[in-house]
VMD Tcl script that draws the C-alpha trace (Angstrom):
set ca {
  {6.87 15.05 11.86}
  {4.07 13.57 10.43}
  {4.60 10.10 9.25}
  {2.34 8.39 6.94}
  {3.82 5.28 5.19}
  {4.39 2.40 7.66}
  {5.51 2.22 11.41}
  {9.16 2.46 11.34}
  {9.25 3.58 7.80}
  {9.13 6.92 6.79}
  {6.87 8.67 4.41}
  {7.94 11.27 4.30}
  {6.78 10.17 5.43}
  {6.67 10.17 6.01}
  {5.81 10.30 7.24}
  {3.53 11.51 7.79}
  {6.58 11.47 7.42}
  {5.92 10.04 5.29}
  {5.92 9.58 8.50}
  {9.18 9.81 8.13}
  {8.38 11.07 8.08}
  {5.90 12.87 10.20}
  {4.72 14.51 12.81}
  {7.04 17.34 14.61}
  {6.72 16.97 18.28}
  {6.44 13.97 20.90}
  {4.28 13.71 23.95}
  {2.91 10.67 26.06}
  {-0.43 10.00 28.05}
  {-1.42 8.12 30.18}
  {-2.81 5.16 28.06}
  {-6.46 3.72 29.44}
  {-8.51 0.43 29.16}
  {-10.59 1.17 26.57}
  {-14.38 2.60 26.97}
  {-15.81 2.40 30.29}
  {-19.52 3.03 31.27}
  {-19.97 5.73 33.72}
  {-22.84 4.73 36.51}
  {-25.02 7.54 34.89}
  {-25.16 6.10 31.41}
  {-22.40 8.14 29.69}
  {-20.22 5.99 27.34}
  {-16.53 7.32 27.72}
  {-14.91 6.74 24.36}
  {-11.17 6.66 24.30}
  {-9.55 8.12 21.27}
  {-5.67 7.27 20.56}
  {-3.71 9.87 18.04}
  {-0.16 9.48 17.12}
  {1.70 12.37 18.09}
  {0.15 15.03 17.88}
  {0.53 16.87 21.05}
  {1.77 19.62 21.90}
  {1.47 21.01 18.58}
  {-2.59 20.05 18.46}
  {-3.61 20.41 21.80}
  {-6.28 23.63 21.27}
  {-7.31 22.13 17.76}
  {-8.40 18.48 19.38}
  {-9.48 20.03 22.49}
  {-12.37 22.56 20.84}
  {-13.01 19.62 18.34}
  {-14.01 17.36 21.24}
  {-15.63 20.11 23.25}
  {-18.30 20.68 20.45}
  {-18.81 16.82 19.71}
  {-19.42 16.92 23.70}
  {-21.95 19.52 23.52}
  {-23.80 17.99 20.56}
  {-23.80 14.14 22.07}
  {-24.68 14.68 26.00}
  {-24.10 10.75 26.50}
  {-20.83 10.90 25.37}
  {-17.49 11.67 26.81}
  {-13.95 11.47 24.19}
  {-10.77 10.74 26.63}
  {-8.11 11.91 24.24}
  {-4.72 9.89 24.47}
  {-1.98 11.00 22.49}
  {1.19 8.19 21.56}
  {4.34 8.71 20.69}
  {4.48 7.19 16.87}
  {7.33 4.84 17.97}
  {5.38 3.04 20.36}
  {1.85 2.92 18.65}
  {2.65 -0.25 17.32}
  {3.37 -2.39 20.54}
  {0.30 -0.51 22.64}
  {-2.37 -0.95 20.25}
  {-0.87 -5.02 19.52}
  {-1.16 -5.38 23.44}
  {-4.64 -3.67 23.79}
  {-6.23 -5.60 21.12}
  {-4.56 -8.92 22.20}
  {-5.76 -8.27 25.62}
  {-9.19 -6.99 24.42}
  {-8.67 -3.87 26.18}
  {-8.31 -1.45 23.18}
  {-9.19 2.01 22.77}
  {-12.85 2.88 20.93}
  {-10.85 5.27 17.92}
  {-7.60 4.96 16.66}
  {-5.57 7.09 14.00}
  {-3.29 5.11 12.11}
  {-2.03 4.26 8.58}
  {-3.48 1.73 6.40}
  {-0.31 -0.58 5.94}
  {-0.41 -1.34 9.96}
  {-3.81 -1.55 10.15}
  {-4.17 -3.85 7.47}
  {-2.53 -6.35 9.31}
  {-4.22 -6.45 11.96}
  {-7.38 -6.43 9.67}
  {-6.35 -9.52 8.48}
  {-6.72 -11.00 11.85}
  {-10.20 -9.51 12.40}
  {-9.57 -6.55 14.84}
  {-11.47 -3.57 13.93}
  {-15.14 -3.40 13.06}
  {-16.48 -3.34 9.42}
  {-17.52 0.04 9.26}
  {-19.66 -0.92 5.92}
  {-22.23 -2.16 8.19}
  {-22.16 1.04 10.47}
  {-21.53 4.18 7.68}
  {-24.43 4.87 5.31}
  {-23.69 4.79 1.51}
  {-24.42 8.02 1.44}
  {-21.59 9.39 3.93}
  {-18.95 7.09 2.32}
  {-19.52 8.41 -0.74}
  {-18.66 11.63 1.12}
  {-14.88 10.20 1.07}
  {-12.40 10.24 -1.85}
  {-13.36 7.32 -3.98}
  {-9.59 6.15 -4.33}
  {-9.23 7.25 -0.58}
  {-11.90 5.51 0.93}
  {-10.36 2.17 -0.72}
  {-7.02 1.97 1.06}
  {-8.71 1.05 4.15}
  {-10.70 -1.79 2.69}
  {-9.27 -5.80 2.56}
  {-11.00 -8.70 1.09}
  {-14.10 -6.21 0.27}
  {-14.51 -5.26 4.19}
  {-13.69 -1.74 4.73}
  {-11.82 -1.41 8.02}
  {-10.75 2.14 8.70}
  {-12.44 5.65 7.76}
  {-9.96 8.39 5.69}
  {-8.95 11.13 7.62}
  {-5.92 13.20 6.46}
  {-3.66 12.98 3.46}
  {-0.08 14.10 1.87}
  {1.30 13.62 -1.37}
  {5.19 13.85 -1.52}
  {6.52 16.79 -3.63}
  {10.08 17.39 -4.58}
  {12.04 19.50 -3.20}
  {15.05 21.01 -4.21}
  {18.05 23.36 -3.70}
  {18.26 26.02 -6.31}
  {21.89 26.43 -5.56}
  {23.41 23.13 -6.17}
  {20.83 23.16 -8.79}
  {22.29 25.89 -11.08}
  {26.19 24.68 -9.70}
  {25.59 21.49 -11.68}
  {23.73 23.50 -14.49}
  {20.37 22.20 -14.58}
  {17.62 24.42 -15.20}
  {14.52 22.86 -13.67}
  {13.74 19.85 -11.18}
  {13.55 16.19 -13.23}
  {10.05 15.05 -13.83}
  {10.76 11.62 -13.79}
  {13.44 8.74 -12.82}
  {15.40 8.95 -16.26}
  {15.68 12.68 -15.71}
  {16.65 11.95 -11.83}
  {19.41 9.39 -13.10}
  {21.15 12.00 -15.27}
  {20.47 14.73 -12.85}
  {22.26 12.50 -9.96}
  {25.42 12.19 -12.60}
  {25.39 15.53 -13.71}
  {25.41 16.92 -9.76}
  {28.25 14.61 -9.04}
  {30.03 15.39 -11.61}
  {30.07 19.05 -11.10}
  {30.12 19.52 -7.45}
  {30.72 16.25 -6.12}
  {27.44 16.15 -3.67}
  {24.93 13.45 -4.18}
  {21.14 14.27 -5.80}
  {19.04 12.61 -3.51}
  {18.93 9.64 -0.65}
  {16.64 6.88 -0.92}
  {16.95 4.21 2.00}
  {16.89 0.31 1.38}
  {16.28 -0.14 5.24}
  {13.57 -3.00 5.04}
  {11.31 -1.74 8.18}
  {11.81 1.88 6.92}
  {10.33 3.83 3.67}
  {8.26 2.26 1.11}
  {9.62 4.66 -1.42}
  {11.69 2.23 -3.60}
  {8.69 -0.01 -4.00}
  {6.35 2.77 -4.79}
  {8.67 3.77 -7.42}
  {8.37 0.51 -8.83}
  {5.12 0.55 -9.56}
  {5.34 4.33 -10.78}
  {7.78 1.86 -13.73}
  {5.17 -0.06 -14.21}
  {5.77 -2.43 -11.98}
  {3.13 -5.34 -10.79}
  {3.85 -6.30 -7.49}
  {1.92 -9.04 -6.89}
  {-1.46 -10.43 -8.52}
  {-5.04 -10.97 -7.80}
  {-3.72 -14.19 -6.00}
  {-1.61 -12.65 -4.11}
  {1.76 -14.03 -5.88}
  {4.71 -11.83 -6.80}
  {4.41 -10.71 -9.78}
  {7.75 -8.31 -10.87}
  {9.54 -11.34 -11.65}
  {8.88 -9.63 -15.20}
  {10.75 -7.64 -17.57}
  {9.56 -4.20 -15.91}
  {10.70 -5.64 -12.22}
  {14.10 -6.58 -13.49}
  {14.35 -3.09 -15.24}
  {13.31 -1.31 -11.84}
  {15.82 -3.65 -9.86}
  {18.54 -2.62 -12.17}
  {17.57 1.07 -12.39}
  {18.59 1.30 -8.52}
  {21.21 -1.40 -8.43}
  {22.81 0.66 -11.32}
  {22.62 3.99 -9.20}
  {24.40 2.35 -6.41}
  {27.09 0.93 -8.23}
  {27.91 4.21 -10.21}
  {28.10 5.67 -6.73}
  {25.48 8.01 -7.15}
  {23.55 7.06 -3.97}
  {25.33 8.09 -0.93}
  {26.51 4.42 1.05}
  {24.32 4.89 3.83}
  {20.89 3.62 1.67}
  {21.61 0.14 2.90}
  {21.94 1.30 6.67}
  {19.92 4.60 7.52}
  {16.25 5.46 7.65}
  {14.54 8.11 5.36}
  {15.19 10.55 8.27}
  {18.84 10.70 7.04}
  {17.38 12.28 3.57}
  {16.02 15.13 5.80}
  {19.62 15.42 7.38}
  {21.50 15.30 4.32}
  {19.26 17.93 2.59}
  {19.49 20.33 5.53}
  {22.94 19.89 5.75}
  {23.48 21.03 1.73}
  {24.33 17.52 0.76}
  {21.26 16.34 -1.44}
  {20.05 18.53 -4.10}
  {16.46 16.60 -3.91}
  {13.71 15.75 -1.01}
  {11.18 13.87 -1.58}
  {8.77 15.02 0.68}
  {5.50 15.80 2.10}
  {5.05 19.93 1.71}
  {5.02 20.28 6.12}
  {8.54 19.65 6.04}
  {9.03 23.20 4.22}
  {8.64 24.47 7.80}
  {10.74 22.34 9.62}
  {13.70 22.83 7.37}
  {12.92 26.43 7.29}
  {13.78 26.27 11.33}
  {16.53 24.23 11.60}
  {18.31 25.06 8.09}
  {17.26 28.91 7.31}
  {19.60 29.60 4.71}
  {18.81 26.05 2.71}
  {15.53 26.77 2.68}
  {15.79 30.23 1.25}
  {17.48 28.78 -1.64}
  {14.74 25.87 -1.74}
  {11.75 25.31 -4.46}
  {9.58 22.78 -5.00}
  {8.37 21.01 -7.96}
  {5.85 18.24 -8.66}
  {7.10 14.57 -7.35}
  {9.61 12.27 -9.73}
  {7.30 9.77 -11.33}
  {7.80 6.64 -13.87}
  {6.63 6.26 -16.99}
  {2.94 5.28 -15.79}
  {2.70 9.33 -14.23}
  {1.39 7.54 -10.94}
  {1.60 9.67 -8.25}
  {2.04 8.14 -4.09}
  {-0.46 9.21 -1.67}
  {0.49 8.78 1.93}
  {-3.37 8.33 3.83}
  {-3.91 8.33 7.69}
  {-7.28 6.92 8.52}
  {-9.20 6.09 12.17}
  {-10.37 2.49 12.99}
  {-12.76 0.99 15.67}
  {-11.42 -2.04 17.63}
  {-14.31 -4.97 16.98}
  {-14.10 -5.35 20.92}
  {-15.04 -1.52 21.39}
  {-18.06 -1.22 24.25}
  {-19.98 1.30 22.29}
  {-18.90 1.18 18.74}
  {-22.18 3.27 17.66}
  {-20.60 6.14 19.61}
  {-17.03 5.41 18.27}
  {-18.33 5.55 14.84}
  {-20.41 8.63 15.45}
  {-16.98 10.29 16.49}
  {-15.04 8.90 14.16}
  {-17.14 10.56 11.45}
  {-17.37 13.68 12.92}
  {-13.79 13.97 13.10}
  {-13.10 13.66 9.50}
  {-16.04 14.89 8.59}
  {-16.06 17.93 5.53}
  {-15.40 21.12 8.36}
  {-13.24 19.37 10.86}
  {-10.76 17.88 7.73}
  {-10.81 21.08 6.13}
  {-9.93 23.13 9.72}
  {-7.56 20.54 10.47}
  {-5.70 20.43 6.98}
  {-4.97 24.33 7.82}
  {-3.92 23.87 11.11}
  {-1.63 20.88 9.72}
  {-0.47 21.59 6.33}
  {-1.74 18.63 5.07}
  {-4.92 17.39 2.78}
  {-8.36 16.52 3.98}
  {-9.81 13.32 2.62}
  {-13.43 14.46 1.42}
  {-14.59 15.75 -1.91}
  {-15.99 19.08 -0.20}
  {-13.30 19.82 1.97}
  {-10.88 19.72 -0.97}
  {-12.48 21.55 -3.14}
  {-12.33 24.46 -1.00}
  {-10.39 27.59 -2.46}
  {-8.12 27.05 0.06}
  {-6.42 24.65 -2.00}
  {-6.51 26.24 -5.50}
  {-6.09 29.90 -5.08}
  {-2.75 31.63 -3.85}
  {-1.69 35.01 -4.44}
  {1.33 35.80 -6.71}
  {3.22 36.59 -3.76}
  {2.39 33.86 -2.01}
  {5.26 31.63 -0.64}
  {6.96 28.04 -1.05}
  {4.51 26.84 1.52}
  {0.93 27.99 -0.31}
  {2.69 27.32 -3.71}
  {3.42 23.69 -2.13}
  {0.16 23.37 -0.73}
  {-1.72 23.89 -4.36}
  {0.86 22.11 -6.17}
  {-0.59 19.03 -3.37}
  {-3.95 19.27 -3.97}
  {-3.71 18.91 -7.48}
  {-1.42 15.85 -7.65}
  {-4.49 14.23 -5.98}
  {-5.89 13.89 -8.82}
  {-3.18 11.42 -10.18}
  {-2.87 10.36 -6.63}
  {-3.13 6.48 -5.72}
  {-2.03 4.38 -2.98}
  {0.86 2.57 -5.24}
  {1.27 -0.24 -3.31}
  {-1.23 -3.21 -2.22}
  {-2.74 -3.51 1.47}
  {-1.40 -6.65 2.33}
  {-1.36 -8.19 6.01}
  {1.57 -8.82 5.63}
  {2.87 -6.32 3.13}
  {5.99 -5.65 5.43}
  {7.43 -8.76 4.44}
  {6.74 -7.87 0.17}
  {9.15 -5.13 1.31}
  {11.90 -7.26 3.43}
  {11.77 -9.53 0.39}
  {12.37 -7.03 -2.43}
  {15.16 -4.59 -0.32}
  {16.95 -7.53 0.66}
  {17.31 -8.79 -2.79}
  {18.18 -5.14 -3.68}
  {21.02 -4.62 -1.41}
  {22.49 -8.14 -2.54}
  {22.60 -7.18 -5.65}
  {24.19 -4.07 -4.74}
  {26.46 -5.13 -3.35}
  {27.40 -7.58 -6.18}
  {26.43 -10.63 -4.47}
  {23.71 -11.59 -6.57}
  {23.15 -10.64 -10.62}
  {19.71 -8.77 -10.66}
  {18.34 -11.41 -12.56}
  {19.11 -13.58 -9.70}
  {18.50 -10.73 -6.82}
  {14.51 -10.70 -8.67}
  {14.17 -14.58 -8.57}
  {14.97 -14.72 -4.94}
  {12.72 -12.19 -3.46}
  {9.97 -13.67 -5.68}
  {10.55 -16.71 -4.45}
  {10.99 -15.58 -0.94}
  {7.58 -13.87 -0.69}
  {5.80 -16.47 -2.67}
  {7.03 -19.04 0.39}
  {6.91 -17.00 3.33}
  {5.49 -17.89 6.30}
}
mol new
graphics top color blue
foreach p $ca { graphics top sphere $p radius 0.5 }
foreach p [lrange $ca 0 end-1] q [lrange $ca 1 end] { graphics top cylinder $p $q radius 0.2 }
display resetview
């Protein structure tokens, strides 16, 4: 599945997927050295993905086929990686200054290594007039300390699922918009049939959900110095929003242990009434749990009081020690340029990342008949235009997240007061290491 938030945490994604969350299948290759230089000239650019074999094979193969045929001195050796290893094969291929010469990954990770100088600034290589080809909003998730390090490529926007069934058991007539509405949704299902609404996890490698939702509050996570920042009325009401959840026992006891894979599970299984999700898991639960997904719909995604919507963004990055970065760039932008995104967003169910390709009908007109899928995919591209990435790039945003979940699950678990719980994991990120 695809899985856009960060490695090891799904997006669902994640994915992408959010990431959970994301993508469906899992294939290896036979990872290279990075570029090599043919005796006849030919620069041999090697181009990682993250899972996306078998499912993409005939799509990436034809993509590279006609960037072949339009650039004679240039040949694309395709590697696909399994998402769970991506992180320790690119670390080792940078560190060793051996990487690959185009890389698909996710903001969050790549902002890391950003942070330590590893891929080139592609402001000095992309023409103002081909950035401004990129969402706006988009283009700026892959930028840190004014440098932009990464080029867009695909997008999802969660949406909420939900079972119609346990739905009208519980007698509520239509999804909750926001997180009040959730909270009395989540009593009012346990109440009358004893299942839970939704899973959430407070794994601290996993989903960035929670924090998103904090800033969807109103929430200030940290500011322009880089200091924490929801040591503030709105962070202690967010802390307590969740900590209060937990305690009623309206979040199933595995939050504080399992991944955001386990809200697929539980929502396949009948369990949840609610999935926060990207819309290309509509498919997968329609193969593995038929009869939930005929009772299924889907409805905008839960939101705070700001109406901030998450957007989960993929994006492609040159390593600084690439041999021919003119060529990586030049393939890098043909990739996600307007007619690959948009071909690719069909093939994909997901969102392209330029103005033009998301304008295209494709993503505004479905028939009345059309199903949960094309309904999901409209309802998508709209949210985009509320659509942000809610929280910071940070190089080391992983630990903002270890620091705030931790402090969470204390609390919890009634070891700390929240008060207390939202001191500490200031405190914690504001003297990290």
């Amino acid at each position: 599945m695809f899985k856009i938030h960060k490695f090891k945490r799904l997006s669902v994604f994640v994915l992408l997927g959010l990431l959970t969350s994301w993508i469906v299948s899992c294939s290896t290759g036979n990872v290279g050295t990075g570029t090599k230089q043919t005796s006849s000239g030919v620069a041999n650019i090697e181009f990682w993905t993250m899972q996306l074999q078998p499912q993409f094979i005939d799509y990436f193969q034809n993509l590279i086929a006609t960037f072949e045929s339009q650039n004679k001195g240039i040949k694309i050796n395709w590697v696909d990686i399994p998402w769970a290893a991506m992180e320790n094969k690119i670390l080792t291929a940078v560190s060793a200054k051996t990487p690959p010469d185009v890389v698909n990954l996710n903001p969050d990770f790549a902002s890391q290594l950003a942070g330590r100088n590893a891929w080139l600034d592609v402001d000095t290589k992309v023409p103002n007039e081909v950035r401004s080809s990129y969402l706006p909003n988009i283009w700026k998730a892959s930028t840190l300390n004014g440098k932009s390090f990464g080029i867009p490529w695909y997008l999802t926007t969660r949406l909420t699922i939900y079972n119609t069934d346990l739905l009208k058991q519980a007698g509520i007539n239509k999804s909750p918009a926001n997180y009040v509405e959730l909270a009395q949704a989540a009593q009012q299902i346990k109440d009358k049939t004893g299942k839970y609404a939704f899973f959430v996890t407070f794994v601290p490698q996993d989903s960035g959900e929670v924090l998103e939702s904090f800033v969807q509050m109103g929430v200030t996570l940290v500011n322009t110095e880089g200091k924490a920042a929801f040591n503030s009325p709105q962070g202690k009401a967010a802390f307590q929003y969740w900590v209060d959840l937990y305690k009623k026992g309206l979040l199933p006891k595995e939050v504080l242990t399992q991944g955001h894979r386990h809200a697929i599970d539980l929502y396949q299984a009948g369990e949840t009434a609610f999935l926060a999700s990207g819309p290309e898991f509509l498919k997968t639960i329609a193969n593995n749990a038929p009869k939930i997904a005929q009772a299924s719909a889907i409805a905008p995604q839960i939101t705070g009081e700001t109406g901030k919507k998450n957007v989960a963004v993929m994006n492609v990055v040159i390593p600084k020690d690439s041999k021919h970065p003119d060529a990586a760039v030049k393939f890098a932008l043909f990739l996600t340029n307007d007619q690959n995104q948009l071909a690719f967003a069909k093939a994909a169910n997901v969102l392209p990342s330029t103005v033009k390709a998301l304008s295209d009908s494709y993503f505004k007109d479905v028939p009345a008949t059309a199903t949960t899928v094309e309904k999901a995919r409209v309802i998508s591209a709209k949210q985009l235009q509320q659509a942000e990435i809610l929280t910071p790039t940070l190089k080391d945003f992983n630990k903002l997240q270890k620091a705030v979940y931790e402090n969470l699950q204390a609390a919890m678990l009634d070891q700390k007061t929240v008060d207390k719980a939202v001191e500490d994991a200031a405190q914690q990120w504001n003297n990290r290491t």
